[in-house]
N, C-alpha and C positions, 0 to 999 in steps of 0.2 A: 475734909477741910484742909488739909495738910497738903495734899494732892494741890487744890488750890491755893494755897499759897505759896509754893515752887512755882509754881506758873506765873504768876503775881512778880514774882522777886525773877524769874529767867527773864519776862520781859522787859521787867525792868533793867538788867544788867545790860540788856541786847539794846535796849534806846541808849544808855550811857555810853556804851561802846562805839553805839553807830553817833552819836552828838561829839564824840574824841576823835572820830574818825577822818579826814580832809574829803570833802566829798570829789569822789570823781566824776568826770563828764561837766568837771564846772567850766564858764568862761573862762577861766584864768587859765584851765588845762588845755584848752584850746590854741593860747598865743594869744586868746584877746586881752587888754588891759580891763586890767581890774578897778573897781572903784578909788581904791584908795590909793591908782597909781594914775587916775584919769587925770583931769583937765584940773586940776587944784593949782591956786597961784603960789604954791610953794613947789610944786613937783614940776609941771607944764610938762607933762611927758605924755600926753595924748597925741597919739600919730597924727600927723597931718597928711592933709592931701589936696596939693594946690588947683583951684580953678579948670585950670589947661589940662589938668590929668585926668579929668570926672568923663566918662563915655558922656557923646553927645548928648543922650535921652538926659543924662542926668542935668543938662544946662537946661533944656525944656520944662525939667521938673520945678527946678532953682526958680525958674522964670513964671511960672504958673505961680507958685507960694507967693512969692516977691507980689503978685496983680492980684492974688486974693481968688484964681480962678483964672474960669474954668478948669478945674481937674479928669482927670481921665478914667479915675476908676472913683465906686463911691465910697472905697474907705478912706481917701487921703483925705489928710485932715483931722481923723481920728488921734481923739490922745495917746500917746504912748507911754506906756507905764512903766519904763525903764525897769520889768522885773528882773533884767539880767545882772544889773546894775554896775555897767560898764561905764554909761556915761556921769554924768559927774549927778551928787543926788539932789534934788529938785524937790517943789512938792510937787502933788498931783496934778496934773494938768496943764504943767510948765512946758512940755514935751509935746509934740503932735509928728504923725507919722505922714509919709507921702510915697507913692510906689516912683520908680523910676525903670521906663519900660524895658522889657529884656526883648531885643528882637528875636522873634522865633518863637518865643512860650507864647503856650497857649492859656496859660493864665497871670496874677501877679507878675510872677518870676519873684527871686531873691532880694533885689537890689531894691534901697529903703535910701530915703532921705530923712533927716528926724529935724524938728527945729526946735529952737529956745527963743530966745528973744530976737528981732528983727538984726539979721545978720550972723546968728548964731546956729550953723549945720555942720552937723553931720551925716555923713556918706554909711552905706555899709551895703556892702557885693555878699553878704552870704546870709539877708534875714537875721539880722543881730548880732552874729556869732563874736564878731568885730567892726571898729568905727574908728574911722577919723576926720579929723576937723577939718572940714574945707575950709581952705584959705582963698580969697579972693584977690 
């Protein structure tokens, strides 16, 4: 009995330890902005990325969302659940995802468009890792 509850109390101390801990491998360690440095109207420090700048496929994509369709693959459109939570936080379902083609892969590829409300995108060349705000 004693045996088990060293055991009890080691895992216990080892959850505390790792809950004090800063997790690595997160988004922020990345360079991507973090929630609380995202797109808030007190901060507006979410990277931008103008129009002109976006690879072509990605105007194609913009232009597909914007008509409602025809999309190219069948998950765009799918919700996106901000689990990284880079973008600014949402409820559920405010978010929806769109691929934005990579010439050459042979599948998705990386590159994601995410949208909020009509007008409101974000870009991201690496599958989530990082985002910013298309300006138009």
């Amino acid at each position: 009995m004693l045996q088990g509850l060293r055991v009890v109390c080691a895992v216990l101390l080892f959850l505390l330890a790792s809950a004090c801990q800063p997790e690595s491998g997160n988004a922020a360690s990345h360079g991507a902005v973090s929630q609380s440095q995202s797109d808030s109207p007190a901060s507006g420090s979410m990277p931008l990325i103008e129009f002109a700048q976006l690879p072509p496929e990605a105007h194609d994509t913009l232009s597909a969302i914007r008509q409602g369709g025809p999309f190219a693959y069948q998950r765009d459109g799918v919700v996106f659940g901000n689990f990284e939570r880079i973008l600014p936080k949402r409820p559920r379902g405010y978010y929806h995802e769109y691929t934005v083609k990579t010439p050459g892969a042979r599948n998705r590829g990386a590159r994601r468009i995410v949208s909020g409300t009509p007008g409101e995108y974000y870009y991201s060349a690496d599958h989530y890792q990082t985002f910013k705000r298309i300006r138009e």
